[in-house]
C-alpha positions as CSV (number, residue, x, y, z in Angstrom):
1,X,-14.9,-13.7,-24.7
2,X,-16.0,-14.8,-21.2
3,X,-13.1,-13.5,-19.3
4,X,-13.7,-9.9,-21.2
5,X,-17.5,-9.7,-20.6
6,X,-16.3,-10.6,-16.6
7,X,-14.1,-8.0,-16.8
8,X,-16.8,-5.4,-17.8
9,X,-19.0,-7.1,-15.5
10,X,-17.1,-6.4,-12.4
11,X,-15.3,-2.7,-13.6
12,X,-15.8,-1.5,-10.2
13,X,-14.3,-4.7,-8.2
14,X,-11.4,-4.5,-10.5
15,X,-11.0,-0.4,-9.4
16,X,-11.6,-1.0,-5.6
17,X,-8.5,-3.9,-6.2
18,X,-6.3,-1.5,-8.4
19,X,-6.7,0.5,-5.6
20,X,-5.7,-1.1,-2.7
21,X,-2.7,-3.0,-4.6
22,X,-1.4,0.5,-5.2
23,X,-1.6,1.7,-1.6
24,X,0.5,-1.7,-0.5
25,X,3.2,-0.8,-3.2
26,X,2.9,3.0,-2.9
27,X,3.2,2.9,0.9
28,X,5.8,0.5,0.8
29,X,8.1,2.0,-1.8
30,X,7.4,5.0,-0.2
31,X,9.0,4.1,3.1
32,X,11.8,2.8,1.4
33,X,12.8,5.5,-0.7
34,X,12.5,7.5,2.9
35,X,15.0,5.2,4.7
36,X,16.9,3.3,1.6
37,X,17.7,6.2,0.2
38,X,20.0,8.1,3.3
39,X,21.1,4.7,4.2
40,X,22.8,4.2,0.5
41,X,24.3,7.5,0.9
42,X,25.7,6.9,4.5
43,X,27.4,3.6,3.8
44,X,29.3,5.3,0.7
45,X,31.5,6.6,3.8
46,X,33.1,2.9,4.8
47,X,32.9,-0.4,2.3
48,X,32.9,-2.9,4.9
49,X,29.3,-1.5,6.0
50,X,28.3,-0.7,2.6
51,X,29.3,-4.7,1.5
52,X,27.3,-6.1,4.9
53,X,24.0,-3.9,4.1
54,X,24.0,-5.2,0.4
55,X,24.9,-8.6,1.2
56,X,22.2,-8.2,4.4
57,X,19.4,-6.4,1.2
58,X,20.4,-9.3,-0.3
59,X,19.3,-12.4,1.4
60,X,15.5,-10.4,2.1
61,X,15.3,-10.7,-1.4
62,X,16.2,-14.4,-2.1
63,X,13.4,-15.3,0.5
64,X,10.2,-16.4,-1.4
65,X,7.7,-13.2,-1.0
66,X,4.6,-16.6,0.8
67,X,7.2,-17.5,3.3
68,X,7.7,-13.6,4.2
69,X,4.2,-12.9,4.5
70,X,3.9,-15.9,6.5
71,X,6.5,-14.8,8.6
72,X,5.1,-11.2,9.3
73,X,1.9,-12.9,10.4
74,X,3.4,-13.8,13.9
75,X,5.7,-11.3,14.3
76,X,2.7,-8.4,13.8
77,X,0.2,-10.6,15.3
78,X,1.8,-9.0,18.9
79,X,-0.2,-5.4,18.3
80,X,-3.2,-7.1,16.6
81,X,-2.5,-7.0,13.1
82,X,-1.2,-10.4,12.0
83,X,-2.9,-10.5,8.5
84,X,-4.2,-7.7,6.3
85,X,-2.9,-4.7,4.7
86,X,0.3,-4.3,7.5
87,X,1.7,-7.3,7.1
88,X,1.8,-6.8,3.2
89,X,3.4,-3.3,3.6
90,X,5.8,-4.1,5.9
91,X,7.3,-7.0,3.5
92,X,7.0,-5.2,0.2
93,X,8.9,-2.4,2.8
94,X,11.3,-5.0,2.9
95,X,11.5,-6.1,-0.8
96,X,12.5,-2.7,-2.2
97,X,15.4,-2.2,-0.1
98,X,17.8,-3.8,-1.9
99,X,17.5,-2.0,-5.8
100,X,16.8,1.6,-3.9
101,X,19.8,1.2,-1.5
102,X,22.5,-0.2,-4.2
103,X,21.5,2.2,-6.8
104,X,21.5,5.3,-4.6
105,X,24.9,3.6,-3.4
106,X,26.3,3.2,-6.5
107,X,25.1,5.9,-8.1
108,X,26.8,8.4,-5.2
109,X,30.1,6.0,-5.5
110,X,30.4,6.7,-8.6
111,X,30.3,10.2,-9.1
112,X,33.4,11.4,-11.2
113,X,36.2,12.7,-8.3
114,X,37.2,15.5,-10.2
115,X,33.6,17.1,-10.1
116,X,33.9,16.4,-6.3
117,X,37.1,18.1,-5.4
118,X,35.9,21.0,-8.2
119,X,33.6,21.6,-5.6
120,X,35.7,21.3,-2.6
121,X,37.9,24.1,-4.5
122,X,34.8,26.1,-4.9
123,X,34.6,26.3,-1.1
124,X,31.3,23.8,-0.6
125,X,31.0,22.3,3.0
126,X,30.1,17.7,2.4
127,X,26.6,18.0,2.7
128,X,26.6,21.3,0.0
129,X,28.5,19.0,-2.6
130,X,25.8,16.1,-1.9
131,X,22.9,18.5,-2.0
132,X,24.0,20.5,-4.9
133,X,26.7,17.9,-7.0
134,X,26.3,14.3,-6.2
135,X,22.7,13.6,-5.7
136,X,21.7,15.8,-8.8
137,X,23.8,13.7,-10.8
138,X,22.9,10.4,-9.0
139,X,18.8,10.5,-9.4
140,X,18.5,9.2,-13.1
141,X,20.2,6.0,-11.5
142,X,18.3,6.1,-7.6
143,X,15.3,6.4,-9.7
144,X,15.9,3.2,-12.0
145,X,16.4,1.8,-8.8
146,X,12.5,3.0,-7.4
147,X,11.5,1.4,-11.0
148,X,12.8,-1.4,-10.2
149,X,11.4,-2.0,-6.9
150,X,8.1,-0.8,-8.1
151,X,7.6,-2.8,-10.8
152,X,8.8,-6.4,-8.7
153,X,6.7,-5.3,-5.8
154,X,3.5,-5.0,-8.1
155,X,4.4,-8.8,-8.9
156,X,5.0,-9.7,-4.7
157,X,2.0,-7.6,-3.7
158,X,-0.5,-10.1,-6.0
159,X,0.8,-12.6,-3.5
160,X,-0.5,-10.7,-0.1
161,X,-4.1,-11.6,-1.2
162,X,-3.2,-14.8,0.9
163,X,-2.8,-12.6,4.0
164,X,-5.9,-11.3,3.6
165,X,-4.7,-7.7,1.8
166,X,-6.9,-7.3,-0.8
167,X,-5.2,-5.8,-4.3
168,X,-5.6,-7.5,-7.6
169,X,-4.2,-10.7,-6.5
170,X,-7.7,-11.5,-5.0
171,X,-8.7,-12.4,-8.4
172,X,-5.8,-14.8,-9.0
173,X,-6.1,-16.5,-5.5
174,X,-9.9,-16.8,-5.9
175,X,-9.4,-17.8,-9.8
176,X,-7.1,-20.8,-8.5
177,X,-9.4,-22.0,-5.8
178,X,-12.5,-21.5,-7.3
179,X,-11.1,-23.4,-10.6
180,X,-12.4,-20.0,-12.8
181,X,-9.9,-19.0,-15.4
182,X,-12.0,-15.8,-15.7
183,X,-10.8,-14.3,-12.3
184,X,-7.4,-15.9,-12.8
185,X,-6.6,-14.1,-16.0
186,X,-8.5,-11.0,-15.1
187,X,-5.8,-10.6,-12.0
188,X,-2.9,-11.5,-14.2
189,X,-3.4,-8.7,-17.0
190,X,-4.8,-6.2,-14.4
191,X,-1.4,-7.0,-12.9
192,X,0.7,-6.9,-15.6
193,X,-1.1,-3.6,-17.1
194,X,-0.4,-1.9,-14.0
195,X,2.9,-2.7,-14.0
196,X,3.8,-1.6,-17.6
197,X,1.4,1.7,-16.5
198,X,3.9,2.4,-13.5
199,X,7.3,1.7,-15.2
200,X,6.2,4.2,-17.8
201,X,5.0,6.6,-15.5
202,X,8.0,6.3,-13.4
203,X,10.3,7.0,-16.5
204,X,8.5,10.1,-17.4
205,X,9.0,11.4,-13.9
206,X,12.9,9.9,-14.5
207,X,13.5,12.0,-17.5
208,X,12.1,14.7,-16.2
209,X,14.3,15.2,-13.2
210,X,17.6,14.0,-15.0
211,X,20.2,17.2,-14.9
212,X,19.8,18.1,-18.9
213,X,23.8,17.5,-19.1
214,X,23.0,13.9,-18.6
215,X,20.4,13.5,-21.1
């Protein structure tokens, strides 16, 4: 009863932190659908490169999300922005390589040949049959993969609090030190909400931009 009457209490805290937490993730994701994206389509072209950028996606994901902020902090600390909002971007940036870049990778791989060389007969130039054939049919599967990375980076981004970035994870880190189970759980269903909220809303946009052949 105590944590809901908070809650109600504090409406407009907890929209001022929804806020920020989404312009960490949104920014982030953002930047990596803009450069994870191209780079899972490019490396479809050799599987040495495409093997060393997954295995490379890989290992940024195995490190724990305190010790990467904590790492960003000196690194951006050179143009004056050590803590904060950057630093939070920059490794949620980071974070959603991996699921954007082996989805779109594997989605493109594994387009059926015979639609590709259909195409070829048809006359299309490469980047007509990846324009036209092979990302069509890959987006229900580069998009899971933007799911993915959103939902996970909601969960990394509660973390940043610590570097001074704000979001919902200001309520958890306060909650902790401050011994109050109100904040604590306040931050932890805000959290969880807006993950649910996104995954949903990410699926809708999923369906809708899935080739009807492939529904």
């Amino acid at each position: 009863m105590e944590t809901i009457q908070f809650i109600f209490a504090n409406l407009d805290l907890l929209w001022e932190r929804t806020l920020e937490h989404l312009s960490v993730v949104g920014v982030a994701v953002s930047f990596a659908i803009a450069t994870g994206v191209p780079i899972g389509i490019v490396i479809t072209q050799n599987r040495r490169v495409a093997d060393a950028v997954l295995y490379v996606a890989g290992i940024i994901m195995t490190i724990p999300s305190i010790a990467l902020f904590g790492v960003m902090i000196p690194i951006l600390s050179v143009v004056g922005h050590g803590i904060g909002w950057l630093p939070a971007v920059v490794a949620v940036f980071l974070y959603s390589q991996l699921p954007i870049i082996r989805n779109t990778y594997t989605a493109i791989d594994n387009v059926d040949p015979s639609l590709r060389e259909a195409a070829r007969g048809m006359g299309m130039t490469p980047f007509q049959r990846l324009r036209d054939v092979e990302i069509p049919l890959a987006v229900p599967v580069i998009l899971a993969g933007v799911r993915t990375a959103v939902v996970i980076n909601i969960g990394i981004t509660a973390i940043a609090a610590y570097i001074g970035a704000g979001g919902l994870g200001t309520f958890i880190s306060r909650g902790i030190s401050q011994s109050d189970p109100r904040q604590l759980i306040t931050g932890a269903l805000a959290v969880s909400i807006l993950a649910v909220i996104a995954d949903y809303g990410l699926l809708w946009v999923q369906n809708r931009l899935t080739p009807a052949g492939l529904k």
